[in-house]
C-alpha positions in Angstrom: -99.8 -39.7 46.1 -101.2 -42.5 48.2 -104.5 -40.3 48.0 -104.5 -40.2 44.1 -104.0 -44.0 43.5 -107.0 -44.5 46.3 -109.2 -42.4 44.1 -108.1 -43.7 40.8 -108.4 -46.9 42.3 -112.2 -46.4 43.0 -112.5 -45.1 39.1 -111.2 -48.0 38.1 -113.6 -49.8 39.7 -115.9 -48.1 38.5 -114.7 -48.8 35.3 -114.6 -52.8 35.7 -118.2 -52.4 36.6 -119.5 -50.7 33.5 -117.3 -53.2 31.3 -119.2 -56.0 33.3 -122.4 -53.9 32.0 -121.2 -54.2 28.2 -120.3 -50.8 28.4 -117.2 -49.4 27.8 -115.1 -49.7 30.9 -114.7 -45.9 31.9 -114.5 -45.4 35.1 -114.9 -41.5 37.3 -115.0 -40.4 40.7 -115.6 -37.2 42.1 -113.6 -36.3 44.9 -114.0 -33.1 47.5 -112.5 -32.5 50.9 -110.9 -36.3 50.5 -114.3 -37.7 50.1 -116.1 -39.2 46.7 -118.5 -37.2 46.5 -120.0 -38.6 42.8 -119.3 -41.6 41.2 -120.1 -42.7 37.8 -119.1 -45.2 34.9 -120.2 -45.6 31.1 -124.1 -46.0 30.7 -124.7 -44.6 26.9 -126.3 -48.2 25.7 -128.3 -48.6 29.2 -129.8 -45.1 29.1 -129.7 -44.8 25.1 -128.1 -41.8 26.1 -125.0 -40.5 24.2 -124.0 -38.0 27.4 -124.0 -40.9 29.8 -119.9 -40.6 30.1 -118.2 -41.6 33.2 -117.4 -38.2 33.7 -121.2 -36.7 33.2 -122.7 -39.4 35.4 -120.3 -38.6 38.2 -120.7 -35.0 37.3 -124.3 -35.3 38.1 -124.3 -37.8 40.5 -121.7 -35.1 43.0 -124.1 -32.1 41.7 -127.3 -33.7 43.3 -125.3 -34.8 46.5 -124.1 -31.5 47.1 -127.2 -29.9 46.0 -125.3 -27.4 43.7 -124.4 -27.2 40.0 -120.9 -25.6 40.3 -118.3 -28.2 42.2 -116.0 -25.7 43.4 -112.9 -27.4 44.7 -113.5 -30.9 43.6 -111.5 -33.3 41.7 -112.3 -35.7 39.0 -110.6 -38.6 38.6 -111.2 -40.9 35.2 -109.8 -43.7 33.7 -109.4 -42.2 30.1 -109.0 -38.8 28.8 -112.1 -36.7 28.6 -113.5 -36.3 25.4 -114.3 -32.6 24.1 -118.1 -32.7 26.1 -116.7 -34.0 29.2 -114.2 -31.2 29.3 -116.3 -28.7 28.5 -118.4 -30.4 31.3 -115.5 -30.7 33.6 -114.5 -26.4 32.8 -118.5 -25.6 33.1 -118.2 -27.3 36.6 -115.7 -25.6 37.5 -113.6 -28.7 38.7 -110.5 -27.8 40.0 -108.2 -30.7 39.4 -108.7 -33.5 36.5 -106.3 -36.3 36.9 -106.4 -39.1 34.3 -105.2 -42.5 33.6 -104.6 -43.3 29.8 -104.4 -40.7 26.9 -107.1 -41.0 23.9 -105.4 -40.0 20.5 -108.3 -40.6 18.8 -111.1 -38.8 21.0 -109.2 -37.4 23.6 -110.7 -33.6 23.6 -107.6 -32.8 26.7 -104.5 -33.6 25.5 -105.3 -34.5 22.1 -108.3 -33.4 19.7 -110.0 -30.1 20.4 -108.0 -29.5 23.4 -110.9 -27.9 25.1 -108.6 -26.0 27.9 -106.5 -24.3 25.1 -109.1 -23.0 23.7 -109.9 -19.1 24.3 -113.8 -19.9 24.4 -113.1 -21.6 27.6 -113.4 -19.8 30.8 -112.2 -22.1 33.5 -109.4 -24.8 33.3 -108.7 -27.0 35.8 -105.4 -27.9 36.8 -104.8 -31.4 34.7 -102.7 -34.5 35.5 -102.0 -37.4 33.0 -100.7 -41.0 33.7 -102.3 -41.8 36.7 -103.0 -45.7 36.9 -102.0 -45.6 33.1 -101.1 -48.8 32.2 -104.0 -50.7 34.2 -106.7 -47.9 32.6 -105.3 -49.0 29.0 -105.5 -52.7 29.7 -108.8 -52.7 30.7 -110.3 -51.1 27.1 -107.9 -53.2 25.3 -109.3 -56.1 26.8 -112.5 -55.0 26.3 -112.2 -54.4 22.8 -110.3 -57.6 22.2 -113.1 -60.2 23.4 -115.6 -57.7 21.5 -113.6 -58.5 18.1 -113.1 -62.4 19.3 -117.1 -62.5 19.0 
């Protein structure tokens, strides 16, 4: 467990960085053979790029490390729920284990929405893990949200 909260901890860090950027503070780290391998937070209004999720940018960023587009025994670790594209991303990967902080009711696309790994159209789900660094995950878009209403 003391390996998951490291790893959460640097995707949350990642997502206090992208929050600093005006962007909405998701945070993900790609982890394989107990080292981040891609890192990546929110940069959709930086790149005017609507597939710049946490999840994508570390996606990419542990593809072009590794040289390879399949991350075969890697983990992802991201502050929120995936949405429906960053699962399908996540499956088309071929991660092998999403762990997660907060749920997302609204655009969740894991454990909520679409449920993308339910789905019989998807041909690889990863083993997923909920709850992780929850309450700290939450608190950070809530905060984020609340000084961009206060403005």
């Amino acid at each position: 467990m003391a390996e998951t909260n490291r790893f959460m901890a640097a995707a949350l860090a990642e997502a206090r960085d992208a929050g600093a950027r005006g962007e909405v503070p998701i945070g993900a780290v790609v982890v394989l053979d107990g080292a981040i391998v891609g890192r990546g937070g929110n940069r959709t209004r930086e790149k005017n790029d609507v597939t710049a999720h946490a999840e994508i940018e570390a996606i990419r960023a542990a593809a072009s490390s590794l040289g390879q587009e399949r991350l075969v025994g890697a983990d992802l670790y991201v502050t929120l729920e995936p949405c429906t594209m960053c699962a399908a991303a996540i499956s088309f990967a071929r991660i092998r284990r999403l762990y997660y902080g907060a749920d997302d009711p609204k655009g969740g696309g894991v454990d909520h929405g679409a449920r993308f790994y339910s789905q019989p159209t998807c041909h690889h789900q990863p083993d997923v893990y909920s709850g992780i660094a929850e309450t700290e995950a939450a608190d950070l878009l809530k905060t984020f949200f609340q000084q961009k209403r206060e403005v």
